[in-house]
C-alpha positions as CSV (number, residue, x, y, z in Angstrom):
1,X,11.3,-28.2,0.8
2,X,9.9,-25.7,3.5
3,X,9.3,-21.9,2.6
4,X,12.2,-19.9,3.2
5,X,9.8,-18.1,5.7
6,X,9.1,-21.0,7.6
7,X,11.1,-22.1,10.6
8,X,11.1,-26.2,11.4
9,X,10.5,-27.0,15.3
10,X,10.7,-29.9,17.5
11,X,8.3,-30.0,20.2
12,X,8.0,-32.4,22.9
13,X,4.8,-32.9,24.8
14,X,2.9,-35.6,26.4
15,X,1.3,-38.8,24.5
16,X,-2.2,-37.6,26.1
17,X,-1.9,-33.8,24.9
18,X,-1.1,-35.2,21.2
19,X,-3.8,-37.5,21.2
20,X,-6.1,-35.1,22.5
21,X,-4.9,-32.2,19.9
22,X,-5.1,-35.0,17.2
23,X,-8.3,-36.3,18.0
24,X,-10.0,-32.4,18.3
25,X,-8.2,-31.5,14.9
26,X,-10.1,-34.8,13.4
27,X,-13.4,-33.4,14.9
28,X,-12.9,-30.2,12.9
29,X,-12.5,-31.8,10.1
30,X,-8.8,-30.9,9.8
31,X,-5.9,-33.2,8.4
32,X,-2.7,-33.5,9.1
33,X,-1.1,-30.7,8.0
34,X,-3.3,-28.4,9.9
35,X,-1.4,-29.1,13.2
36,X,1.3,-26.4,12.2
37,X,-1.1,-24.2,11.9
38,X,-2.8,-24.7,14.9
39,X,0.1,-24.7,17.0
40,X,1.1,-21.2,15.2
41,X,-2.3,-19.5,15.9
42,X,-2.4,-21.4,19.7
43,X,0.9,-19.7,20.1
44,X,-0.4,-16.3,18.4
45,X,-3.1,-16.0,21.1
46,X,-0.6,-16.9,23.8
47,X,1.4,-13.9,23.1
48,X,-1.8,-11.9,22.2
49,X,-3.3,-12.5,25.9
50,X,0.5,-12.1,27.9
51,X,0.6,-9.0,26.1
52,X,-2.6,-7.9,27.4
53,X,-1.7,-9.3,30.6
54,X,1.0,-7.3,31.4
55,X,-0.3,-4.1,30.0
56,X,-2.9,-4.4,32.6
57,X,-0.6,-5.2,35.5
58,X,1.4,-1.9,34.1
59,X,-1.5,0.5,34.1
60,X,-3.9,-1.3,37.1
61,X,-2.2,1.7,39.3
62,X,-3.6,4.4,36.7
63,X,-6.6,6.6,37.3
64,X,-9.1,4.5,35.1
65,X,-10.2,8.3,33.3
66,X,-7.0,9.5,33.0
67,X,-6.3,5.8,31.1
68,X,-9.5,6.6,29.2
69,X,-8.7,10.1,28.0
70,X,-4.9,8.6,26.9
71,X,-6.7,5.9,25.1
72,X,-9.3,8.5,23.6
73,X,-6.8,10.8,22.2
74,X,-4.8,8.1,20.9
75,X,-7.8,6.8,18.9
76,X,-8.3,10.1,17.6
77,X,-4.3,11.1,16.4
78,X,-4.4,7.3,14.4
79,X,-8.1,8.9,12.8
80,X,-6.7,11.8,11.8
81,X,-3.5,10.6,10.5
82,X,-5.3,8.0,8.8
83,X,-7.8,10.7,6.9
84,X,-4.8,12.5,6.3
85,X,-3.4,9.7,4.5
86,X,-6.5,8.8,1.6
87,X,-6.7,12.5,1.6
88,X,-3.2,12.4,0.3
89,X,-3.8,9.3,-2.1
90,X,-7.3,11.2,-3.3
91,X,-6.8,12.8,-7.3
């Protein structure tokens, strides 16, 4: 029985791409079971780089320092938030 966090798919794709998925899993030393987690991780990256992608297309109009200052300060609120927090949690 699958874990209750698990969700069962049917995909459909051509005899060539399964063989060729198959045959690289083999190479890797990976059995059978491994394909759901390679599809997962393929489909992971997917996201990852549309993501990034479109957040490019969004901000390719922005002055490239002004994106750098926004990205600068951003980096230091989550630093100071997050010395905030184990400063909290300290005794």
């Amino acid at each position: 029985m699958p874990a209750p966090d698990l969700t069962r798919l049917t995909i459909s794709w051509t005899k060539e791409t399964d063989l060729a998925l198959r045959t690289y899993l083999g190479s890797q030393g990976m059995k059978k079971g491994d394909l759901s987690k390679f599809i997962e991780d393929a489909v992971r990256w997917r996201l990852f780089d549309q993501t990034v992608a479109t957040i490019k297309a969004r901000n390719a109009d922005t002055d490239p320092e002004a994106l750098m200052d926004a990205i600068d300060q951003t980096v230091r609120d989550v630093r100071r938030d997050r010395a905030s927090k184990r400063e909290a949690v300290r005794p």
